[in-house]
Every structure is written in C-alpha cells, then in structure tokens.
N, CA, C and O of each residue as an XYZ file, in Angstrom:
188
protein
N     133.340    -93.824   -111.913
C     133.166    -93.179   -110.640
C     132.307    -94.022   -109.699
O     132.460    -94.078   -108.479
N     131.487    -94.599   -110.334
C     130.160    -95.377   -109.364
C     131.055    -96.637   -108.657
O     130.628    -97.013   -107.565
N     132.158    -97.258   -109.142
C     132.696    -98.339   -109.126
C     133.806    -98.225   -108.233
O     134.172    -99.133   -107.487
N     134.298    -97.180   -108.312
C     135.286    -96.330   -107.020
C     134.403    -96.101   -105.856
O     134.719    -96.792   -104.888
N     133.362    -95.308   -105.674
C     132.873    -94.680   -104.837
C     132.171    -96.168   -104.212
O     131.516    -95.822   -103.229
N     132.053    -97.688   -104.401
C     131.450    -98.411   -104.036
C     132.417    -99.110   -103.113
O     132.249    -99.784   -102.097
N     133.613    -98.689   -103.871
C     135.305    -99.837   -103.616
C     135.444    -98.712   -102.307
O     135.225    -99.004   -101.131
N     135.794    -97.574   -102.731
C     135.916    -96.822   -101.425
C     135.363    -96.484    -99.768
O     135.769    -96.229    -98.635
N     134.044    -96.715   -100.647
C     132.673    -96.619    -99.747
C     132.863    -95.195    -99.215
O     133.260    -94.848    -98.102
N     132.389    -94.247   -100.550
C     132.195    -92.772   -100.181
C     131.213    -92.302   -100.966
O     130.711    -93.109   -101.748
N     130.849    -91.300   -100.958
C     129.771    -90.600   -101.927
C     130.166    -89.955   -102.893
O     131.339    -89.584   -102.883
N     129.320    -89.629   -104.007
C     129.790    -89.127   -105.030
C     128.394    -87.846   -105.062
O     127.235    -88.251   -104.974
N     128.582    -86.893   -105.145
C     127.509    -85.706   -105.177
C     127.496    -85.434   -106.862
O     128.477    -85.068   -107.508
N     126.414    -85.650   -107.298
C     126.594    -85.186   -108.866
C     125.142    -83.828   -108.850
O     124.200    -84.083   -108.100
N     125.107    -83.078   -109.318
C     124.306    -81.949   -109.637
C     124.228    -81.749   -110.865
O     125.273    -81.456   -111.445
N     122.815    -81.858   -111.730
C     122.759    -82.089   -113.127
C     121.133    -81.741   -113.503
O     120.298    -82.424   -112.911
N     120.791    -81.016   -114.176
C     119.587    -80.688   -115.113
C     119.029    -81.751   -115.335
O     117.897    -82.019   -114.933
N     120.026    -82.787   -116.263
C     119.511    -84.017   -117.545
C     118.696    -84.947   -116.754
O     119.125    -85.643   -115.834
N     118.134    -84.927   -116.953
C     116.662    -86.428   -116.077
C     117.411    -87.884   -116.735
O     117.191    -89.007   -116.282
N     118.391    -87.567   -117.969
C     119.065    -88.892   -118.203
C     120.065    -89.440   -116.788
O     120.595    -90.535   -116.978
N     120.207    -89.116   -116.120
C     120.800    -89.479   -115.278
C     120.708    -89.807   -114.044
O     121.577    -90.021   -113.198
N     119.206    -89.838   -113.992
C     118.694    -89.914   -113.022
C     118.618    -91.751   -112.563
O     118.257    -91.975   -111.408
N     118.969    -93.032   -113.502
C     118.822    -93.893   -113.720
C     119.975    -94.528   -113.254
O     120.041    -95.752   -113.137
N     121.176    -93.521   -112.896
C     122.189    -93.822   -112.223
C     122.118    -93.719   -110.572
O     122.756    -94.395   -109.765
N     121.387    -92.927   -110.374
C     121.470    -92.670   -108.851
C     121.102    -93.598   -107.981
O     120.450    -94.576   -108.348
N     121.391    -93.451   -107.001
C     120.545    -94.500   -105.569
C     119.670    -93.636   -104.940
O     118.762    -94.140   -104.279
N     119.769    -92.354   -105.019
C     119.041    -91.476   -104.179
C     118.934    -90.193   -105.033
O     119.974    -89.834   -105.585
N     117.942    -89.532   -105.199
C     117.604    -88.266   -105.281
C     116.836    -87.181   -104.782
O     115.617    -87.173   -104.611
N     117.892    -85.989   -104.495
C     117.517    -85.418   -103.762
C     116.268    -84.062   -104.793
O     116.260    -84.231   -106.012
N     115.631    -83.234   -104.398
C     115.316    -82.106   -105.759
C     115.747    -80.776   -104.406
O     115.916    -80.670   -103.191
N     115.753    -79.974   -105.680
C     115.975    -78.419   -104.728
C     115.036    -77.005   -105.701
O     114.790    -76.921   -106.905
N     114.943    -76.737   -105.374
C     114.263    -75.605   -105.920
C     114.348    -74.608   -105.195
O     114.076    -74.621   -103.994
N     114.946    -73.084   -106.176
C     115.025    -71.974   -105.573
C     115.669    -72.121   -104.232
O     115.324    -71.532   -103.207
N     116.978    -73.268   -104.409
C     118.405    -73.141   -103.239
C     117.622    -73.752   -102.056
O     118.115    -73.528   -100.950
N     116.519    -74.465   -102.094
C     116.136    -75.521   -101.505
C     115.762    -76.559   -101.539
O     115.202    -76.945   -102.566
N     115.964    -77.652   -100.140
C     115.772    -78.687   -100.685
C     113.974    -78.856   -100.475
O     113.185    -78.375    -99.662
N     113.811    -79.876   -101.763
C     112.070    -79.550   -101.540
C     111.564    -81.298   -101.281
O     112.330    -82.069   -100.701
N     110.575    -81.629   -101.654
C     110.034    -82.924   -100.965
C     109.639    -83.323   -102.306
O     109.285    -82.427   -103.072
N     109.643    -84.934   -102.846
C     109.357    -84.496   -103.920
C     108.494    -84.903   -104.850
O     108.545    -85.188   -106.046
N     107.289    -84.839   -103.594
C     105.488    -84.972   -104.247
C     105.173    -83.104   -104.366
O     104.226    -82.594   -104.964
N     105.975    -82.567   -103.815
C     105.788    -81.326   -104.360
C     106.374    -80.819   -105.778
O     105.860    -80.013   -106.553
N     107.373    -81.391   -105.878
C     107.984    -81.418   -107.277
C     107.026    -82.016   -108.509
O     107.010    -81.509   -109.631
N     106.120    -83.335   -108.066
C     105.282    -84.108   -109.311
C     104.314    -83.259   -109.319
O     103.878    -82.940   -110.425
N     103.595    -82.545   -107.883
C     102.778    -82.155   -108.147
C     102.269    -80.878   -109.365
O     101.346    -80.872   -110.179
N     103.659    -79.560   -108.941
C     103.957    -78.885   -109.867
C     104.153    -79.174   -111.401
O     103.685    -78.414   -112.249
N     104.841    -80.268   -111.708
C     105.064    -80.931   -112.831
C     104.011    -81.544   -113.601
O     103.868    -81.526   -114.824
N     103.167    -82.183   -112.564
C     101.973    -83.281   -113.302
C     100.972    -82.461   -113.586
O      99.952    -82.896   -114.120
C-alpha cells in the first residue's frame, strides 16, 4: 500500500490501536474521545 500510495501520490488513512505501526507512518495524528487532540497532551497523560 505505502508503495502505491507514493506511485499514485495519494493518501492512505490507516486507524489502528497497535503502536507497532506507528513506525510506518509519516504523520500521526492522536484523537481522543472523537477528537483530534495535540500530542504533548497525549505524553503528558501517558508519562
């Protein structure tokens, strides 16, 4: 998919739990509770 979406030059939206996959992305977005959040608010909660 990454190899299409580069040839094409389109996006690929993936939505996923696994933090394994996070190593694929170019960009990540976070959302929490159906929003999108910022995401030193996300480490902060986390750390």
């Amino acid at each position: 998919m990454e190899k299409l979406a580069k040839e094409q030059g389109c996006t690929i939206l993936l939505v996923t739990h696994d933090n394994r996959i996070l190593d694929l992305a170019d960009r990540i977005i976070y959302m929490e509770d159906g929003y999108l959040v910022d995401r030193d608010d996300v480490v902060e909660k986390v750390g």
